[in-house]
KEVEXLO-967979 format. One line per field, with one value per residue (C-alpha): residue in one letter; chain; z, x, y. Coordinates in nm, 4 decimals. Last residue first. Layout:
<atoms>
fiba = c(a,...)
lolum = c(A,...)
w = c(Z,...)
u = c(X,...)
v = c(Y,...)
</atoms>
This chain:
<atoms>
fiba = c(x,x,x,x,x,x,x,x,x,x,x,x,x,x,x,x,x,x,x,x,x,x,x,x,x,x,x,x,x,x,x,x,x,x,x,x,x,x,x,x,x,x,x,x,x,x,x,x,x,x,x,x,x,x,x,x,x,x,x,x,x,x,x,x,x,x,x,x,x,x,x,x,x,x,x,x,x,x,x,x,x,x,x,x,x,x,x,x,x,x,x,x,x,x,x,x,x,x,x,x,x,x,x,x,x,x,x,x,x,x,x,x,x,x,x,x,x,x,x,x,x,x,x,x,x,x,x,x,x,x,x,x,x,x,x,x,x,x,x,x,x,x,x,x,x,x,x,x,x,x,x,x,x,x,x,x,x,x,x,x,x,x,x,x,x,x,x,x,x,x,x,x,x,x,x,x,x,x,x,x,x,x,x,x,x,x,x,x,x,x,x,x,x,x,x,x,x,x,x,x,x,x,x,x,x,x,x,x,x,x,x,x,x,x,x,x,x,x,x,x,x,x,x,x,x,x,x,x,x,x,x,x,x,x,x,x,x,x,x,x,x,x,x,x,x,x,x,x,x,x,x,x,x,x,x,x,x,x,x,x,x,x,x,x,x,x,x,x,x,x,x,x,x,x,x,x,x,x,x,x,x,x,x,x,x,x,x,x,x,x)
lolum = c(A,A,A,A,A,A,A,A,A,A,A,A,A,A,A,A,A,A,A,A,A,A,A,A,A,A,A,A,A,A,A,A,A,A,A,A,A,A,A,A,A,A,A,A,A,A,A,A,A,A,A,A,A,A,A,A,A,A,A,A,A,A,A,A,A,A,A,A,A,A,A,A,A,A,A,A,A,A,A,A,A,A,A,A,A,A,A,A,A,A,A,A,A,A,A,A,A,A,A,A,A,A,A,A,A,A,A,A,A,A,A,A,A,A,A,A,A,A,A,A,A,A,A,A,A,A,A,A,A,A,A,A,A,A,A,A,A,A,A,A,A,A,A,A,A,A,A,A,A,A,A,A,A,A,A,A,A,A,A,A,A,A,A,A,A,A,A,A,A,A,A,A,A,A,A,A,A,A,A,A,A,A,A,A,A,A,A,A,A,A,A,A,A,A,A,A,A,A,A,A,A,A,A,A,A,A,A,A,A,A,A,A,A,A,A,A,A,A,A,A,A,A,A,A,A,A,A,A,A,A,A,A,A,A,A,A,A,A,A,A,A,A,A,A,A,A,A,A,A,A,A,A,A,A,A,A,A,A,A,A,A,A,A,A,A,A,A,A,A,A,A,A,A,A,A,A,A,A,A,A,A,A,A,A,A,A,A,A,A,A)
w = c(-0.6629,-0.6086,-0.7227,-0.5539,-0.2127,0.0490,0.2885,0.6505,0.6189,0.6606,0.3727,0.0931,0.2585,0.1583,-0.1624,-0.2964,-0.1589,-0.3176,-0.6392,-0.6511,-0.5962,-0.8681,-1.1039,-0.9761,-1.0530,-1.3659,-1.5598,-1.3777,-1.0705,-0.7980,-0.5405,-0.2221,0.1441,0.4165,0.6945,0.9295,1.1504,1.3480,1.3343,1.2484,0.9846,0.8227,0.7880,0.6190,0.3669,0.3002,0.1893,-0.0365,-0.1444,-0.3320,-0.3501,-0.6588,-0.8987,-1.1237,-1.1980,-1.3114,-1.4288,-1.1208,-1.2594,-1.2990,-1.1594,-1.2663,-1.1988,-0.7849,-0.6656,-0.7372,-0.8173,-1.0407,-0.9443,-1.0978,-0.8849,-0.7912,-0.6214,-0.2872,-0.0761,0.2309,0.5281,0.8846,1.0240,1.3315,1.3453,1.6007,1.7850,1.7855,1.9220,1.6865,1.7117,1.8131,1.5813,1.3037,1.3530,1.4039,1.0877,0.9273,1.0706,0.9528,0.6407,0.5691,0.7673,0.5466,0.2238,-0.0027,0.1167,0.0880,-0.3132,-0.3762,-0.0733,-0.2349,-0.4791,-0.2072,0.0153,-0.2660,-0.3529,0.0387,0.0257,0.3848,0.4439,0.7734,0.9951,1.0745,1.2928,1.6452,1.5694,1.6132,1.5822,1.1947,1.1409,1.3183,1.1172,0.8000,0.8583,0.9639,0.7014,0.4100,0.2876,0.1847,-0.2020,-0.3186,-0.2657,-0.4480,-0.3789,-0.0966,0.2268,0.2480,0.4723,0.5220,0.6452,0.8439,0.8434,1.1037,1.1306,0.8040,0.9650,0.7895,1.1348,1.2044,0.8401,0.8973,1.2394,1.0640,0.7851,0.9984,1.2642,0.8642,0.7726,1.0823,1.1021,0.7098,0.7489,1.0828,0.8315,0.5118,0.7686,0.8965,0.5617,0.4563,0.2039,-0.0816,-0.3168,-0.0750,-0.2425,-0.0823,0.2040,-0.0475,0.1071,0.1081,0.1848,0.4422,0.5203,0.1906,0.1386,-0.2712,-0.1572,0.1752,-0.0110,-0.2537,-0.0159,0.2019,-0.1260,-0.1997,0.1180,0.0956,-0.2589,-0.0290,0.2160,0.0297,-0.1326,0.1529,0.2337,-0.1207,-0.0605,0.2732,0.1632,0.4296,0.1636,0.3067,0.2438,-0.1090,-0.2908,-0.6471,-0.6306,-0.5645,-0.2882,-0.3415,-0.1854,0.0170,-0.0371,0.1423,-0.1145,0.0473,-0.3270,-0.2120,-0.0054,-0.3112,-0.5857,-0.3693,-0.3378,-0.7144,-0.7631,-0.4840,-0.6550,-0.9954,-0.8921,-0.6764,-0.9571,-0.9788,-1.0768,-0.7631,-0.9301,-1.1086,-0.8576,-0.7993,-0.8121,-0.5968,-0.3619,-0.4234,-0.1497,-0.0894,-0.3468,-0.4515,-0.8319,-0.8599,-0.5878,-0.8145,-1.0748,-0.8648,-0.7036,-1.0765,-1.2344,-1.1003,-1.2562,-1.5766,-1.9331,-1.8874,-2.0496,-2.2148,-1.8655,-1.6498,-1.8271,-1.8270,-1.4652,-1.2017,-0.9644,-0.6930,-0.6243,-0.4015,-0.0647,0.3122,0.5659,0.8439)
u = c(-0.4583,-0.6332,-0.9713,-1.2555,-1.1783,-1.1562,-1.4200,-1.4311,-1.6518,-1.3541,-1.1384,-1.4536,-1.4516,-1.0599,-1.0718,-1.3479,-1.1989,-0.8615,-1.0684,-1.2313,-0.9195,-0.7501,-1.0618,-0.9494,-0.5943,-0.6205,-0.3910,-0.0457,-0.1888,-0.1381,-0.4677,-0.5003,-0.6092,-0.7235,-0.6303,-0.8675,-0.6662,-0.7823,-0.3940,-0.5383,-0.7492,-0.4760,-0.2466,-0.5387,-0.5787,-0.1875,-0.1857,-0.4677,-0.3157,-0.0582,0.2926,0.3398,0.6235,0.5207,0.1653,0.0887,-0.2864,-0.2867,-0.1407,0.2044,0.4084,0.7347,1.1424,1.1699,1.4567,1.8446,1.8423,1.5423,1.1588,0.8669,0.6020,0.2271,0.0521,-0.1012,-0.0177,-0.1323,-0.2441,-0.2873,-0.6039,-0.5047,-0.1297,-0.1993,-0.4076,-0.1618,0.1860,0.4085,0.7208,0.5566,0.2805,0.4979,0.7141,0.3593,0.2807,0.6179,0.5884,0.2034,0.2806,0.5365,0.3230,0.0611,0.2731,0.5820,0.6663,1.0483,1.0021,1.3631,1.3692,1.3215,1.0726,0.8588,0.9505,0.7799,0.4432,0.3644,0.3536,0.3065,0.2193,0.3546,0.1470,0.2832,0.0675,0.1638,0.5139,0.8487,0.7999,0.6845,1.0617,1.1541,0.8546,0.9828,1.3134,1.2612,1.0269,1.2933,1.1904,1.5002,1.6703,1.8994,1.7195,1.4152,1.0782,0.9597,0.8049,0.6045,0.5422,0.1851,0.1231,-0.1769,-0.4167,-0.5398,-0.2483,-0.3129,-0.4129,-0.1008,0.0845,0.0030,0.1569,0.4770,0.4950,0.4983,0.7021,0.9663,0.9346,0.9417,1.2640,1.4612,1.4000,1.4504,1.8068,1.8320,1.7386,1.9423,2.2346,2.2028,2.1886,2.4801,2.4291,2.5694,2.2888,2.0583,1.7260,1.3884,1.1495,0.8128,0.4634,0.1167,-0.1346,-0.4317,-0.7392,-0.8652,-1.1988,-1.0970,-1.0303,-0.8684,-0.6459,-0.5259,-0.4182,-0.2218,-0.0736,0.0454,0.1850,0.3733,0.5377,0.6067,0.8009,1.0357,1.0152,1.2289,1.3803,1.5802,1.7129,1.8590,2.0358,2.0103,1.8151,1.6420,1.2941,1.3656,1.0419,1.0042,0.7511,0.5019,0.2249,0.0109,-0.3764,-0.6059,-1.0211,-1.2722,-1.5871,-1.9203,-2.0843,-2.2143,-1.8648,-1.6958,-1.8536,-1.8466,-1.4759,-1.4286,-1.5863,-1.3987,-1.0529,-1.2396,-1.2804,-0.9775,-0.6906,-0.4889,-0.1531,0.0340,0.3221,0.4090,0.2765,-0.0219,-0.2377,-0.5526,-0.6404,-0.9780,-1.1663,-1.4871,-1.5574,-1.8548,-1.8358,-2.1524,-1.9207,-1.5993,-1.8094,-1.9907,-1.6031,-1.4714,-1.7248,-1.5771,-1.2197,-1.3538,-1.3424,-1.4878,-1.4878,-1.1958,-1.0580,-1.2827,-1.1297,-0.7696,-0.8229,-0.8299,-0.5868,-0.4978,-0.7521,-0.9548,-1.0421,-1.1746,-1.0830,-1.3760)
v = c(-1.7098,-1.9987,-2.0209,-2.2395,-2.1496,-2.4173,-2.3063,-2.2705,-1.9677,-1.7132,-1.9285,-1.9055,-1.4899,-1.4543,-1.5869,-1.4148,-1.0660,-1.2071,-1.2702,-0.9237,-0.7853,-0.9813,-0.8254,-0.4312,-0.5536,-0.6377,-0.3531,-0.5288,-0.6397,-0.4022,-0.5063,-0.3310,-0.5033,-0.2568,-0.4942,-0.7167,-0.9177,-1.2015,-1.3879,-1.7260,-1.5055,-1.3123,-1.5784,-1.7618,-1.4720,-1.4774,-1.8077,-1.7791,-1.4692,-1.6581,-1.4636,-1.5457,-1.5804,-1.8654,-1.8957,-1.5931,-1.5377,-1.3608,-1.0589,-0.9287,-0.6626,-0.6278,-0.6512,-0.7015,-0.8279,-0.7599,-1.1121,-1.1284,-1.1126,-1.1275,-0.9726,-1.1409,-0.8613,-0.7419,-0.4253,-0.4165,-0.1513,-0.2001,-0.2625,-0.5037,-0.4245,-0.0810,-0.3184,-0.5836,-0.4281,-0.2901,-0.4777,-0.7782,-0.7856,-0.6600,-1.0021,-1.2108,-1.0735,-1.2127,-1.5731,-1.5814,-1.4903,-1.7766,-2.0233,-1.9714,-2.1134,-1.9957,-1.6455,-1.6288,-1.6128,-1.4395,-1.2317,-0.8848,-1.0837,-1.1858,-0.8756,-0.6684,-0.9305,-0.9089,-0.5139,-0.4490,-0.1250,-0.0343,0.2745,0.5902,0.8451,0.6533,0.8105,0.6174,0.2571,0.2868,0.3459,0.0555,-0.1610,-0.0422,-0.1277,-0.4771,-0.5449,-0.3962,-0.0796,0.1044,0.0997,-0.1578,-0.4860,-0.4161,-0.5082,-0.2147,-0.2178,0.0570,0.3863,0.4102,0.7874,0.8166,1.1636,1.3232,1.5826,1.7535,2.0497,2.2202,2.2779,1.8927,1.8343,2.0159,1.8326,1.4937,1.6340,1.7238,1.3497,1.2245,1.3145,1.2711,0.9111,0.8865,1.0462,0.7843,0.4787,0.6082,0.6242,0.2572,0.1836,0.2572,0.5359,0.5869,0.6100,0.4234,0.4681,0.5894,0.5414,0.5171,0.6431,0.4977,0.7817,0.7625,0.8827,0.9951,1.2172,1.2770,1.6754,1.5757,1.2927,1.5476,1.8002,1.5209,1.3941,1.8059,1.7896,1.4781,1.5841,1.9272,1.7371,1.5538,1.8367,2.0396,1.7070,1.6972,2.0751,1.9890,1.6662,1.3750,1.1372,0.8184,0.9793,1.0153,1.0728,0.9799,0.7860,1.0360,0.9405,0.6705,0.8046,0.6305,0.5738,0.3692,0.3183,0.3614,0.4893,0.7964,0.8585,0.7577,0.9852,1.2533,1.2066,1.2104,1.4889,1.7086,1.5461,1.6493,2.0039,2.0232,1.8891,1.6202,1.6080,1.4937,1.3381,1.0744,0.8412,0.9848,0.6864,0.6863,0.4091,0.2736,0.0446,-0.1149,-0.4074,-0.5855,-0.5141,-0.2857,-0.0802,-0.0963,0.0626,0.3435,0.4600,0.4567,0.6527,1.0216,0.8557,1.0164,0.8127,0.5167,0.1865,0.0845,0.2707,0.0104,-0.2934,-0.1625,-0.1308,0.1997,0.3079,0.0205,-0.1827,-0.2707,-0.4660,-0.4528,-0.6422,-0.6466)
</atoms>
């Protein structure tokens, strides 16, 4: 079954709430099944409300991940930068046990001046630490989601995600459709498009391991360095359009854990993908494209 949400919570929810504890209720009455917590800036939240807000999703059946920092560097070779590396991954793997998270989406990292063939071994090395650092923690059940990423001077690329998801069972690729859009300069223009780069992670990943993998879904703008913003579907420009990608994933029989990034709509574009998706499923052609 894929399985959708958004990504943090919407402007409409926050003009309406003021605790992320009602956020896992609210996306339920909605008719969606996932949340993936934002700690982007940092890992800021604390075990009373983390514990809260977990309750709140197991009662309400909502699936729930975790964004780790942005400002990790897995690509980095310094000592000092993989020792918090590590600790920013840490902390996420805290946070997800407290909010009942399975799995945390994780950023590779800028070049600086790298080749990238050196970012990619640094990041190799990287993660087989923290991997073991988080097995020693008892954090071991728990998938990392290393993502493809939008802009053409940092890592992330599909290729180099999928190598680096190659090396431990425990890693799994999120595939951010909207990032390799705008990395590629709108490379994913109909079905075929998706279905071209699946069957790539298919192949280098084998399709069990493929068949709940984790997206990231969201109409970027895009420049020539790649990704500038996210939008929402109200865009009509940039794309990608989910109603591609929701037939890709249905020739293909996979069933990903599918978040929504819109810019401040993205719990609504998630109910519209989830729409989208289940018109296709039935044989349908969906009433709203997006």
């Amino acid at each position: 079954m894929v399985k959708f949400g958004p990504a943090g919570n919407s402007d409409s929810f926050r003009q309406k709430y003021k605790s992320s504890t009602a956020a896992p209720g609210w996306l339920k009455e909605m008719g969606l099944q996932l949340l993936e917590y934002q700690c982007g800036r940092g890992v800021n939240l604390g075990e009373e409300t983390g514990r809260a807000i977990g309750r709140c999703a197991q009662e309400a059946g909502i699936g729930m991940s975790v964004h780790s920092p942005y400002f990790i560097n897995l690509s980095s070779g310094e000592e000092e930068r993989r020792q918090k590396n590590a600790g920013y991954i840490l902390q996420s793997c805290q946070a997800a046990h407290w909010l009942g998270a399975d799995r945390i989406v994780v950023h590779c990292g800028g070049l600086s001046k790298l080749t990238r063939e050196e970012a990619l071994q640094n990041t190799f090395s990287g993660l087989r630490e923290i991997l073991q650092w988080m097995e020693q923690e008892g954090w071991g059940h728990i998938t990392l989601c290393v993502e493809t990423m939008g802009k053409q001077n940092v890592m992330g690329t599909l290729e180099e995600v999928a190598a680096i998801c190659q090396m431990d069972e425990r890693l799994l690729p999120c595939i951010d459709f909207g990032h390799l859009n705008a990395r590629d300069q709108g490379s994913l223009r109909c079905p075929e498009d998706h279905v071209k780069l699946l069957e790539y992670l298919i192949s280098q990943l084998g399709k069990e391991r493929m068949r709940h993998f984790h997206v990231h879904f969201s109409h970027i703008a895009y420049g020539k360095g790649g990704e500038v913003r996210h939008l929402t579907f109200e865009d009509k420009e940039y794309g990608p359009w989910f109603d591609d990608c929701a037939q890709a994933l249905l020739a293909l029989d996979l069933q990903p854990r599918v978040i929504c990034e819109s810019a401040g709509t993205q719990a609504e574009d998630a109910l519209l993908m989830q729409q989208i998706y289940q018109a296709r499923s039935r044989g349908q052609e969906p009433d709203l494209r997006a």
